[in-house]
N, CA, C and O of each residue as an XYZ file, in Angstrom:
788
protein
N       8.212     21.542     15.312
C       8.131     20.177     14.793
C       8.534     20.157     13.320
O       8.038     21.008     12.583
N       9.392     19.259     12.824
C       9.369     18.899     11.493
C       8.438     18.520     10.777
O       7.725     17.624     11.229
N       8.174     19.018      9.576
C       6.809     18.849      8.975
C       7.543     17.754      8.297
O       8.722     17.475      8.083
N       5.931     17.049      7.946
C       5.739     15.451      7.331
C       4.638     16.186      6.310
O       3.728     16.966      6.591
N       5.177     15.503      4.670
C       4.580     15.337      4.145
C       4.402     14.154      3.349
O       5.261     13.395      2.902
N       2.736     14.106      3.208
C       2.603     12.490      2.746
C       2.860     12.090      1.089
O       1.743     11.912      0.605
N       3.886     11.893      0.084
C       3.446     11.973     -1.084
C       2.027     11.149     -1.955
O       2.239     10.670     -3.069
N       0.660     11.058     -1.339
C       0.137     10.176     -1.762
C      -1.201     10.935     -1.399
O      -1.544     11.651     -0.459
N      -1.963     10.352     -2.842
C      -3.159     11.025     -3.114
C      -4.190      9.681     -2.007
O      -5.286      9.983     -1.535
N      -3.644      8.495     -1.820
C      -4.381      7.455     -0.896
C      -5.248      7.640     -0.069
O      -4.838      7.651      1.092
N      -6.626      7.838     -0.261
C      -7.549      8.382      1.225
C      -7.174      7.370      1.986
O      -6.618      7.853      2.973
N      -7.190      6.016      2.051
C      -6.895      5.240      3.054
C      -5.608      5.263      3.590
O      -5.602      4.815      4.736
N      -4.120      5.748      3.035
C      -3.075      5.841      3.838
C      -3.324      7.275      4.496
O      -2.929      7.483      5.643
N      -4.059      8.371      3.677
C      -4.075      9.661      4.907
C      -4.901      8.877      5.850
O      -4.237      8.579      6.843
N      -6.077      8.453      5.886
C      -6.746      8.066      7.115
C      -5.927      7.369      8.248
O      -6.236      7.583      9.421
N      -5.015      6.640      7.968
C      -3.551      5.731      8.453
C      -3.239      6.454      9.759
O      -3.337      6.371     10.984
N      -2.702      7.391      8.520
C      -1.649      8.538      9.117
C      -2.423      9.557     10.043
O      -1.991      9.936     11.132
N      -3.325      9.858      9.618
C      -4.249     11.308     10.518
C      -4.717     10.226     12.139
O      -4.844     10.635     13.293
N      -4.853      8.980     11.669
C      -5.986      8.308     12.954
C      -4.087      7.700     13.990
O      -4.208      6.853     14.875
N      -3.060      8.099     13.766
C      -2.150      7.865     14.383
C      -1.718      8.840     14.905
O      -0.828      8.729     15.747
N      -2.251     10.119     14.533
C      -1.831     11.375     15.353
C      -0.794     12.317     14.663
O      -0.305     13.316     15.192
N      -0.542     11.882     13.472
C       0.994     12.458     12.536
C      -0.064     13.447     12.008
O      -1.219     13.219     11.645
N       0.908     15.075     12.077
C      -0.162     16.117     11.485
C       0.653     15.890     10.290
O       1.749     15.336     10.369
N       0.077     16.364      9.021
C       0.797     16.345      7.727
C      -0.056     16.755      6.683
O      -1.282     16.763      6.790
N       0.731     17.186      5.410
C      -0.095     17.628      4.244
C       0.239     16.536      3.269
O       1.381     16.076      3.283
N      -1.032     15.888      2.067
C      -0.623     15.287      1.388
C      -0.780     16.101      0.125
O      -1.592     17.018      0.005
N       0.192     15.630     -0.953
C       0.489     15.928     -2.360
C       0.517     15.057     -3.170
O       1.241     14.166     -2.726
N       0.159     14.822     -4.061
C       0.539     13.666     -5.454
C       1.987     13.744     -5.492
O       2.517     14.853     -5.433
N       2.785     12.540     -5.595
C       4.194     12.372     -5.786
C       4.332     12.840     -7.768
O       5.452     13.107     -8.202
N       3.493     12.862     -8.423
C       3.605     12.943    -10.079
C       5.003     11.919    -10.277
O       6.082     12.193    -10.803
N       4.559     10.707     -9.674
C       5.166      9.323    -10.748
C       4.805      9.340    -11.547
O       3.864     10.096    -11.787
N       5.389      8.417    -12.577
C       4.194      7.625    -13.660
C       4.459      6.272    -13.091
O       5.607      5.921    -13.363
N       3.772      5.358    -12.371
C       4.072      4.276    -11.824
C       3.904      3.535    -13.023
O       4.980      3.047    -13.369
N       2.890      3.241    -13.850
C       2.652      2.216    -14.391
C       4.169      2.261    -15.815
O       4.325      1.241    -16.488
N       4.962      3.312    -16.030
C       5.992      3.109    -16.460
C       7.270      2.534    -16.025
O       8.211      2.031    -16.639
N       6.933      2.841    -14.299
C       8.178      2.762    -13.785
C       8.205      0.848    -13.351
O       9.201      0.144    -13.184
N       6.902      0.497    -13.282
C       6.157     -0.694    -13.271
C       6.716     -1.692    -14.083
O       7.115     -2.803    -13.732
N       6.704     -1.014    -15.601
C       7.165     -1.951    -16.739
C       8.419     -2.322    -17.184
O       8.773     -3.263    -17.894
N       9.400     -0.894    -16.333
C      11.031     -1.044    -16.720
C      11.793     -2.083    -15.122
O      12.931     -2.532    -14.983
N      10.676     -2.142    -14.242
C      11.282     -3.028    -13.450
C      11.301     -3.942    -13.674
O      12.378     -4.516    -13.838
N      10.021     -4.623    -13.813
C       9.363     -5.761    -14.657
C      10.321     -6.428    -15.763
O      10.495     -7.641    -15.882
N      11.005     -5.269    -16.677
C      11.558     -6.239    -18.277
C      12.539     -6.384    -17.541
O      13.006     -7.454    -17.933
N      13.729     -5.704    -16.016
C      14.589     -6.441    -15.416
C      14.596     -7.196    -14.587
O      15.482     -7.334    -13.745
N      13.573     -7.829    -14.695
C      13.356     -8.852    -13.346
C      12.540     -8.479    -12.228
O      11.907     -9.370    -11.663
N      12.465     -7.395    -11.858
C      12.128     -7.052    -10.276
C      11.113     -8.113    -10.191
O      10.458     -8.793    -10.980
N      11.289     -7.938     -8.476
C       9.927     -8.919     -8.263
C       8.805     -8.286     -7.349
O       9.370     -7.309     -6.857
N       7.624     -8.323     -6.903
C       6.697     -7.838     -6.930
C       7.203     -6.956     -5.739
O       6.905     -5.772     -5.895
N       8.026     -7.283     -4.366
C       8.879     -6.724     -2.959
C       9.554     -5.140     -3.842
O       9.206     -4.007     -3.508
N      10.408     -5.400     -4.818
C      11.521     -4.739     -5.981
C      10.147     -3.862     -6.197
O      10.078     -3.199     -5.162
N       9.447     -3.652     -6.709
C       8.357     -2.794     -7.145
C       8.043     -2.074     -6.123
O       8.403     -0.901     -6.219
N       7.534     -2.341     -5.242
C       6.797     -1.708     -3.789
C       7.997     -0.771     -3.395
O       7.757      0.436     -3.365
N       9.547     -1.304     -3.022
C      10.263     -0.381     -2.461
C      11.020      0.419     -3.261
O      11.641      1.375     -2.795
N      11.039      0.033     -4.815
C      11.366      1.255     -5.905
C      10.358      2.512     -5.826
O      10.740      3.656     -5.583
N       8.981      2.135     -6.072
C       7.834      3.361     -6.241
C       7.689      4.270     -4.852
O       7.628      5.498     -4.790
N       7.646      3.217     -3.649
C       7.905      4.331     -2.590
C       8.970      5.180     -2.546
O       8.899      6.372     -2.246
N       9.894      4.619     -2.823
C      11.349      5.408     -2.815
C      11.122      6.746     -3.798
O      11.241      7.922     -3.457
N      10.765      6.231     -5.098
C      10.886      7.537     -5.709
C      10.019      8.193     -5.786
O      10.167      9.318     -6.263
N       8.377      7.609     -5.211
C       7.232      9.093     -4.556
C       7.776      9.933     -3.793
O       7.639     11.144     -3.966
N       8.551      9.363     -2.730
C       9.403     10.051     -1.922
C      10.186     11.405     -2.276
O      10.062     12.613     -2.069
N      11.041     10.547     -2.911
C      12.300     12.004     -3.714
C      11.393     12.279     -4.717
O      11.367     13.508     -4.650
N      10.943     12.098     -5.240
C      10.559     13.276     -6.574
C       9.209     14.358     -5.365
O       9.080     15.564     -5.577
N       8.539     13.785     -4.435
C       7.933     15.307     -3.683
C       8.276     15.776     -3.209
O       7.604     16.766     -2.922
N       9.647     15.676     -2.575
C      10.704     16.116     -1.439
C      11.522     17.221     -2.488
O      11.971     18.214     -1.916
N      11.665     17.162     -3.424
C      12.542     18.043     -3.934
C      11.725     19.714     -4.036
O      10.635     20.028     -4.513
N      12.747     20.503     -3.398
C      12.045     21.879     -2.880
C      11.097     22.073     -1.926
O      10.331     23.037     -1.931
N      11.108     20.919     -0.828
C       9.891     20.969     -0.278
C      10.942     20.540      1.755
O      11.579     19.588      2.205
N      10.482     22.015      2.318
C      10.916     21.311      3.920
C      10.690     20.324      4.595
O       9.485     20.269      4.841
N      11.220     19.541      5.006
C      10.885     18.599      6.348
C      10.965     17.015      5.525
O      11.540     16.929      4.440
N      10.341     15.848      6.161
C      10.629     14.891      5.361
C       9.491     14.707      4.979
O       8.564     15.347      5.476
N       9.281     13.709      3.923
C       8.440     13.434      3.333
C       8.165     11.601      2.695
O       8.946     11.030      1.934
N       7.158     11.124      3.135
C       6.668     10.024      2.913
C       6.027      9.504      1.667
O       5.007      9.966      1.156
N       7.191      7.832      0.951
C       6.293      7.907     -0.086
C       5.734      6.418     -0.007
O       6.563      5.984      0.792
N       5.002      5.460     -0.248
C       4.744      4.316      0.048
C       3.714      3.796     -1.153
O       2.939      4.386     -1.906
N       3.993      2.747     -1.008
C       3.235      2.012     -2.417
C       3.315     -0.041     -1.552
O       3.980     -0.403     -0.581
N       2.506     -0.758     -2.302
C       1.753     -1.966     -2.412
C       1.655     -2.385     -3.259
O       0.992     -1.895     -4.174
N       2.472     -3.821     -3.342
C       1.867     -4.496     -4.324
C       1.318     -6.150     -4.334
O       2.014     -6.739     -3.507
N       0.626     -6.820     -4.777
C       0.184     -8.118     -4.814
C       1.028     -9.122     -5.220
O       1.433     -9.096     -6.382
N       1.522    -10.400     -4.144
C       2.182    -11.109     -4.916
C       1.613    -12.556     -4.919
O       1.355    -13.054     -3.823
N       1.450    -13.088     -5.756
C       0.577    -14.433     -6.042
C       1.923    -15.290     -6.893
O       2.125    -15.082     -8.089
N       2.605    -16.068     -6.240
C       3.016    -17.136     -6.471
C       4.471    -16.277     -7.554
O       5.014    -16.935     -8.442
N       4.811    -15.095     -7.323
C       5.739    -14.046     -7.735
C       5.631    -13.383     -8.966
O       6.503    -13.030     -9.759
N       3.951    -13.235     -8.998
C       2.915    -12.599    -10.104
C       2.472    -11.041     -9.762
O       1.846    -10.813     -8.727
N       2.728    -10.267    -10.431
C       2.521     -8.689     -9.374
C       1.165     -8.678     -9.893
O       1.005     -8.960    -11.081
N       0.378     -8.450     -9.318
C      -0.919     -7.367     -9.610
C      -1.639     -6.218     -9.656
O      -2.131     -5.889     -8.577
N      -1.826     -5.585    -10.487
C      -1.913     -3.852    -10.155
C      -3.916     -3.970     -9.846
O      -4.839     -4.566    -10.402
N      -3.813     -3.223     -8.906
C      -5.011     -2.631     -8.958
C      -6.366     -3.093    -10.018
O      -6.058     -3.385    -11.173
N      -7.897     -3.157     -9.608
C      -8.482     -3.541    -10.927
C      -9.089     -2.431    -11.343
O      -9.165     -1.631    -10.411
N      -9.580     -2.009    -12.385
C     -10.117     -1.338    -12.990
C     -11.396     -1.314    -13.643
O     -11.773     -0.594    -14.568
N     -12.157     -2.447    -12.855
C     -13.584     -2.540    -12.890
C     -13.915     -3.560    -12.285
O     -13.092     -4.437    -12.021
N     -15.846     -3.676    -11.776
C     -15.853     -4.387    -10.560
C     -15.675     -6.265    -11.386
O     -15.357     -7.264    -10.742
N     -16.031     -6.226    -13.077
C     -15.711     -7.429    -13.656
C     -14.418     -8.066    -13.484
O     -14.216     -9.265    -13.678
N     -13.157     -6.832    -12.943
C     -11.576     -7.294    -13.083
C     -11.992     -7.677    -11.913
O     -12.240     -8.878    -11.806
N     -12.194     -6.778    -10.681
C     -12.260     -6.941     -9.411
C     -13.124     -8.803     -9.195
O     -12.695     -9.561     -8.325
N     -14.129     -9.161     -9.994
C     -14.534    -10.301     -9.579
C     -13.216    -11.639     -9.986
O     -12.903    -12.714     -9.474
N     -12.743    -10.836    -11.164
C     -11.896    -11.940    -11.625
C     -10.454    -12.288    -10.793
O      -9.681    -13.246    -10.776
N     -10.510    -11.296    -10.281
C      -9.151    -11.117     -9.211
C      -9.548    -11.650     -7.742
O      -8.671    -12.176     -7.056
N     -10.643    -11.539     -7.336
C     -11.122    -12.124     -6.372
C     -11.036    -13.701     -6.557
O     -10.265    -14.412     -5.911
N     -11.956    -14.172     -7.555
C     -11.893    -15.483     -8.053
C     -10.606    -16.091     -8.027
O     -10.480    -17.123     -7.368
N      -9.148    -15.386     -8.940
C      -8.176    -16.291     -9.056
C      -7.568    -16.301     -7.430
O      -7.094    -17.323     -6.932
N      -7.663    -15.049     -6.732
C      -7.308    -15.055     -5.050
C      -7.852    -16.602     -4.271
O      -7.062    -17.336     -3.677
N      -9.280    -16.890     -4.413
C     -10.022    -17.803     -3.889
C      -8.863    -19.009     -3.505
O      -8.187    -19.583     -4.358
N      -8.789    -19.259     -2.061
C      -8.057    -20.633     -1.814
C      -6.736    -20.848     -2.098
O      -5.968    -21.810     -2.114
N      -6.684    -19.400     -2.367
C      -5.294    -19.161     -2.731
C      -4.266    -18.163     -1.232
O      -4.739    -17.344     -0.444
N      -2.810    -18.669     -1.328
C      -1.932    -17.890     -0.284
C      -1.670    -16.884     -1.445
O      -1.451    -17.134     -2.631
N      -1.764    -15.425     -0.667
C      -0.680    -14.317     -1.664
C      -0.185    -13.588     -0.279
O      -0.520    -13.740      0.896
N       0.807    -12.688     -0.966
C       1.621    -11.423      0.098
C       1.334    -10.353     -0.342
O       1.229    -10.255     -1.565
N       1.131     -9.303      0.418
C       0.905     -7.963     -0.034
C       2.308     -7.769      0.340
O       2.760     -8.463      1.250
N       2.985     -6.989     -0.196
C       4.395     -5.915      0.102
C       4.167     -4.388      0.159
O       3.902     -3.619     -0.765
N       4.379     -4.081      1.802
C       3.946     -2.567      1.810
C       5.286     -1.668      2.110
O       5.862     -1.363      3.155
N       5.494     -1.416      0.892
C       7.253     -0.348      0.994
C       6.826      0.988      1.501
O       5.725      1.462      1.221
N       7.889      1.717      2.404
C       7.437      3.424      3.143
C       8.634      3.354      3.029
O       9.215      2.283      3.206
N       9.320      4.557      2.686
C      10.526      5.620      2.324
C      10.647      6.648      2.559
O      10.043      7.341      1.741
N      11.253      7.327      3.460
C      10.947      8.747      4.147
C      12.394      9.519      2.983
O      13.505      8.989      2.934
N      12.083     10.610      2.286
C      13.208     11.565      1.694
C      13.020     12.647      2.330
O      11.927     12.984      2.785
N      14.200     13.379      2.436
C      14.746     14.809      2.897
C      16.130     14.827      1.631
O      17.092     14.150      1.269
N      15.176     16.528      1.220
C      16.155     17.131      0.297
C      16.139     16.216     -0.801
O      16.886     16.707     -1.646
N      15.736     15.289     -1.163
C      15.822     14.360     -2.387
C      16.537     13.374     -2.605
O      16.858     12.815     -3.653
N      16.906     13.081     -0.976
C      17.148     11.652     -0.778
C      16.523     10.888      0.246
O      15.990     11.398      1.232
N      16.569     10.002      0.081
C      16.114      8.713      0.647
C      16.913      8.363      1.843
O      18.137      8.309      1.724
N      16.314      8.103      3.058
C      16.682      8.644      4.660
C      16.222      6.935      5.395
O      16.618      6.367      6.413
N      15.532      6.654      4.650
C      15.140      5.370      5.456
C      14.133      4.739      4.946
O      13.325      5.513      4.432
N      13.817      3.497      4.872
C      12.675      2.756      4.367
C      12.745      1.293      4.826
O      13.802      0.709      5.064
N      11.649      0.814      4.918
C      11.440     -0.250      5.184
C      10.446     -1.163      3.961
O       9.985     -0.456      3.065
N      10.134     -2.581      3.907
C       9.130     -3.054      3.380
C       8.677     -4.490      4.077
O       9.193     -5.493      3.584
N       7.736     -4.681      5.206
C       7.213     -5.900      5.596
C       6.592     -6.233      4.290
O       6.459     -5.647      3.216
N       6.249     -7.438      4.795
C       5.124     -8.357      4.164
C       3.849     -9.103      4.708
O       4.210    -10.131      5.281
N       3.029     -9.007      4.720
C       1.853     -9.804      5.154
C       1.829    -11.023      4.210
O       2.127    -10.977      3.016
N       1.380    -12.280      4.987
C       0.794    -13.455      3.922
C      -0.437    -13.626      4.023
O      -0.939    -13.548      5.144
N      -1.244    -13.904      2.891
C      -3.131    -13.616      3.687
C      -3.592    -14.919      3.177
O      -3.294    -15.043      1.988
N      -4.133    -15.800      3.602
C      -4.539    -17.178      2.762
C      -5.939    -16.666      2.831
O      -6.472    -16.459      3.921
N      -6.776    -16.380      1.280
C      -8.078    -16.497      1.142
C      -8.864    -17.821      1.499
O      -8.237    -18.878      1.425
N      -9.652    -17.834      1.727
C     -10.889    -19.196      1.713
C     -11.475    -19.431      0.919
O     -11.737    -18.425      0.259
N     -11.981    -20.488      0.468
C     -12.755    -21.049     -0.673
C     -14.439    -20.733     -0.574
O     -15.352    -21.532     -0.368
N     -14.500    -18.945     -0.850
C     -16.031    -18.381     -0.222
C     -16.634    -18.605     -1.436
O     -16.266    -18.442     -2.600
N     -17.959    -19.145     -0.753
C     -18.949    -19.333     -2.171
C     -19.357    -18.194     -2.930
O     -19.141    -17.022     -2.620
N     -20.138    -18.729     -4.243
C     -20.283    -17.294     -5.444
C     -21.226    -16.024     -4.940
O     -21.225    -14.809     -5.139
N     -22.032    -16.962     -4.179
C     -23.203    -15.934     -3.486
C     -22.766    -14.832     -2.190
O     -23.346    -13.819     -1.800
N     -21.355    -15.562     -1.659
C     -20.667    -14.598     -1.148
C     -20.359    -13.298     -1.618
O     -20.542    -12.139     -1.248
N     -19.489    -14.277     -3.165
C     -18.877    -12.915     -3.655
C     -19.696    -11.755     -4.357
O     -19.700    -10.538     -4.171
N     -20.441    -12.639     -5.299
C     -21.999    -11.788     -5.425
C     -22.436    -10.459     -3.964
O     -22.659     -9.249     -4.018
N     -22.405    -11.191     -3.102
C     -23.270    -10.159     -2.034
C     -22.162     -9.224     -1.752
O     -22.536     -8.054     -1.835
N     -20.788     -9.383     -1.412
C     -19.359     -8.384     -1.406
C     -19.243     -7.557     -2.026
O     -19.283     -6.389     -1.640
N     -18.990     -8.088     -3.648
C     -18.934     -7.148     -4.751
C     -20.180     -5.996     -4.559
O     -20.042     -4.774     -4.609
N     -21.497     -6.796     -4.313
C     -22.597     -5.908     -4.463
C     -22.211     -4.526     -3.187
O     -22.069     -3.388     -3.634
N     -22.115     -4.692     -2.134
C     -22.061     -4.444     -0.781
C     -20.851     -3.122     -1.151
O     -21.206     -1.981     -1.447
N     -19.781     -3.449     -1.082
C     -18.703     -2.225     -1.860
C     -18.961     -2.108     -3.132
O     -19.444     -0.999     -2.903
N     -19.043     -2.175     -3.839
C     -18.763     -1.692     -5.312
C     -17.864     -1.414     -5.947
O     -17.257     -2.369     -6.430
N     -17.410     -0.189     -6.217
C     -16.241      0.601     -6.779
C     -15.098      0.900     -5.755
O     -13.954      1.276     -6.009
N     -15.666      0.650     -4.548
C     -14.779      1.417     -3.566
C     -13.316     -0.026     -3.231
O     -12.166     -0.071     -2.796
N     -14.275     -0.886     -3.733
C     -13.076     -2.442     -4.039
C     -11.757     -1.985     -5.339
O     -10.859     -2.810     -5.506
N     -11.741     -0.952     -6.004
C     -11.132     -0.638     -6.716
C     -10.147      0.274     -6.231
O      -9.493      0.844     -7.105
N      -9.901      0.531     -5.106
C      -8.340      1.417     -4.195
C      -8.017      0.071     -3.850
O      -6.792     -0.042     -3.890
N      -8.404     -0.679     -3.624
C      -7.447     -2.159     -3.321
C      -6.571     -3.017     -4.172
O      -6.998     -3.415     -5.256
N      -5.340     -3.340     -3.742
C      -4.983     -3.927     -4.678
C      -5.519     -5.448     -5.280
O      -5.725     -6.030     -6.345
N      -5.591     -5.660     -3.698
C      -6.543     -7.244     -3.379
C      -7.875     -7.305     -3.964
O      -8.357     -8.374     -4.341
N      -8.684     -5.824     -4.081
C      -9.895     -5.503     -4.098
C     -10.634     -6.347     -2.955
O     -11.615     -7.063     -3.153
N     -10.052     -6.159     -1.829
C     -10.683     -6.444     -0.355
C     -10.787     -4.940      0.541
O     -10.267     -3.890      0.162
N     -11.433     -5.078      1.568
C     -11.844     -4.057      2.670
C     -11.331     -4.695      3.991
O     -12.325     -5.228      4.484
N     -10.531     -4.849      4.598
C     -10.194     -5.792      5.320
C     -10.750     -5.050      6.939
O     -11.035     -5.677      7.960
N     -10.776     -3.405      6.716
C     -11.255     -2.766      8.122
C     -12.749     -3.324      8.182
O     -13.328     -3.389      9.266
N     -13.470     -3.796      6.778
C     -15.123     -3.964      6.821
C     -15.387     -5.323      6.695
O     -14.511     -5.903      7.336
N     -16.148     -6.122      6.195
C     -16.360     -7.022      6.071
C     -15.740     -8.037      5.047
O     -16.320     -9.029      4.606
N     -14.392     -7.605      4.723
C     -13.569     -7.731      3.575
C     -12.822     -9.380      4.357
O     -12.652    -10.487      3.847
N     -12.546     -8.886      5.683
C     -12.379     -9.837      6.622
C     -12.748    -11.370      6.367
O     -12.081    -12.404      6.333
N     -13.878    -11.117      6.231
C     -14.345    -12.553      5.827
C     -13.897    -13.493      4.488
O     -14.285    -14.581      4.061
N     -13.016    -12.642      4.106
C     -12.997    -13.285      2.493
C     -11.353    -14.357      3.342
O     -10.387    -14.455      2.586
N     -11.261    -14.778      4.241
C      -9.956    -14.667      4.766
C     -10.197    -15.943      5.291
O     -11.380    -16.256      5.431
N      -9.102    -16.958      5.697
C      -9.374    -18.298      6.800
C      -7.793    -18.049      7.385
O      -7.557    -18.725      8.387
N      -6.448    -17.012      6.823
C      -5.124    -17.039      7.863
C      -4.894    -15.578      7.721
O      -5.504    -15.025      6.806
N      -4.259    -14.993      8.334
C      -3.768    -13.765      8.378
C      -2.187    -13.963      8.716
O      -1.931    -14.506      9.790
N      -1.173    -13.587      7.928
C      -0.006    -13.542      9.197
C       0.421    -12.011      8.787
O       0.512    -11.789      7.580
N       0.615    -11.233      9.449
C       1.123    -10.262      9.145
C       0.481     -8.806      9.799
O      -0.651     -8.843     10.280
N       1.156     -7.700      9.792
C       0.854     -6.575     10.531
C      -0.411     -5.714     10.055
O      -0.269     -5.210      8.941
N      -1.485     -5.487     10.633
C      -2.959     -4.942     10.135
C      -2.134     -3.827      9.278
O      -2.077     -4.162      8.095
N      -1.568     -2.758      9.517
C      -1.033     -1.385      8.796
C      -0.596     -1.935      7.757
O      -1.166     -1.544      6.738
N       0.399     -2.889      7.568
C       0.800     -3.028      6.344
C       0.339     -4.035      5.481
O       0.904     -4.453      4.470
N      -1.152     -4.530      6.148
C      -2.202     -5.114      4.955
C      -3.217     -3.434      4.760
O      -4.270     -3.547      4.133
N      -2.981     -2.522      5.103
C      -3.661     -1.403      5.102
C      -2.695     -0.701      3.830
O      -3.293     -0.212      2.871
N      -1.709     -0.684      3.856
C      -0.705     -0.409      2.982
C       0.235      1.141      3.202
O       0.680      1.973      2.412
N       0.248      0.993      4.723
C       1.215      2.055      5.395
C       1.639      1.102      6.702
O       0.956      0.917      7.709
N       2.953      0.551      6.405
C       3.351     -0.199      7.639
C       3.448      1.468      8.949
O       3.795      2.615      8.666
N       3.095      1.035      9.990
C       3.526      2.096     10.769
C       4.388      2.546     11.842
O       4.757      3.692     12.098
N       4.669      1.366     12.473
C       5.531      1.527     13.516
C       6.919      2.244     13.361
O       7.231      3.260     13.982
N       7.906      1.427     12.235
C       9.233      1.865     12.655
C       8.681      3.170     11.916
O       9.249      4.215     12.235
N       7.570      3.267     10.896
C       7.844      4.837     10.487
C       7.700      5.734     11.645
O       8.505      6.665     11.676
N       6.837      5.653     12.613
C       6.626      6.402     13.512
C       7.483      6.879     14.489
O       7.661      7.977     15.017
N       8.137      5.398     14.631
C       9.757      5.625     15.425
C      10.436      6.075     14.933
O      11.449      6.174     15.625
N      10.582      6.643     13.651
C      11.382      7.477     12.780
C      11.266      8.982     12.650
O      12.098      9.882     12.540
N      10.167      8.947     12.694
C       9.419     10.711     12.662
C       9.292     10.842     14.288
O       9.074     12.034     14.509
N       9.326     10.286     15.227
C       9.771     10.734     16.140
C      11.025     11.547     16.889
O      11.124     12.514     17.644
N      12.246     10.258     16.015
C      13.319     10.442     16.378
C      14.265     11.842     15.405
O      15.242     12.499     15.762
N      13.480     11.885     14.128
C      13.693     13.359     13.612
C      12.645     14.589     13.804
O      12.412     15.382     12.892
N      12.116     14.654     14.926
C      11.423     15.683     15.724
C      10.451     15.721     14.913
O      10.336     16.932     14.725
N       9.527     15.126     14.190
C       8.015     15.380     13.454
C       6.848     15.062     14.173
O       5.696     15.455     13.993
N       7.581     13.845     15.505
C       6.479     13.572     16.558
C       7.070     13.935     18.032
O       8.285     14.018     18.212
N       6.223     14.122     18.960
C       6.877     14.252     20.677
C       7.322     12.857     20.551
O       6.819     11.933     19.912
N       8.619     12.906     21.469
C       8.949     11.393     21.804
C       8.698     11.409     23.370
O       8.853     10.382     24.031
């Protein structure tokens, strides 16, 4: 079998990947995203442009010297074509929740498979998620309920747990509100011998 490796330190995309049956090792891709973040940004990119740049180059920069292909994938928040990174405390996390409230956004989940240090294939769906207008005592009891662990989200939602509820539409594929679309990847690592077909 062709080995798969994952470039991503993500417990929730290894969990993705391991609960789909793909054996694989993960590694840190050593981006600096939040640089590569800012030079897209002063040219325009838009929040889609971000997601399938950073996967792409987690990709090739772990693939280089390394057998078999290798997976790099990244997420980002788009609110009205506003990117959002990640929060960095559960005060950002309330404030990001809050401006979400009653609000439509898209997550963009980019996957990029490299061999040899190029880029072999990628995709990027989109989910649209319309939040609901949940009261404070909601968010109070949420925030309380996860904590820190709302901070691997970009949304700072749990959507496998009770994150669900913060929600009144869903359109879009569960994996790639998880932030590893999976299908065509799978049909991909199949069709280059990493899975039985």
């Amino acid at each position: 079998m062709t080995p798969v490796t994952l470039a991503s330190k993500s417990s929730a995309r290894a969990r993705v990947l391991a609960a789909a049956g793909v054996p694989f090792e993960a590694v840190g891709a050593g981006v600096d995203e939040g640089t590569v973040k800012e030079e897209l940004l002063a040219k325009g990119a838009t929040p889609r442009d971000v997601a399938v740049a950073l996967a792409e180059r987690k990709a090739v920069a772990a693939s280089q010297g390394r057998a078999g292909l290798v997976i790099g994938a990244d997420q980002t928040l788009d609110l009205n074509g506003q990117l959002f990174d990640k929060a960095e405390s559960l005060e950002e996390a309330r404030e990001r929740l809050t401006t979400l409230r009653g609000q439509v956004h898209k997550l963009h989940s980019a996957v990029a498979i490299a061999e040899d240090g190029v880029v072999i294939w990628r995709e990027a769906p989109a989910a649209t998620l319309t939040m609901r207008s949940f009261s404070d005592a909601f968010l109070d009891g949420y925030l309380a309920k996860h904590g820190d662990a709302l901070l691997a989200s970009v949304g700072c939602y749990r959507l496998e747990d009770n994150g669900v509820q913060l929600f009144e539409a869903i359109d879009g594929d569960y994996f790639t509100i998880l932030g590893l679309p999976l299908m065509g990847l799978l049909d991909l690592l199949r069709r280059r011998g990493a899975l039985a077909a």
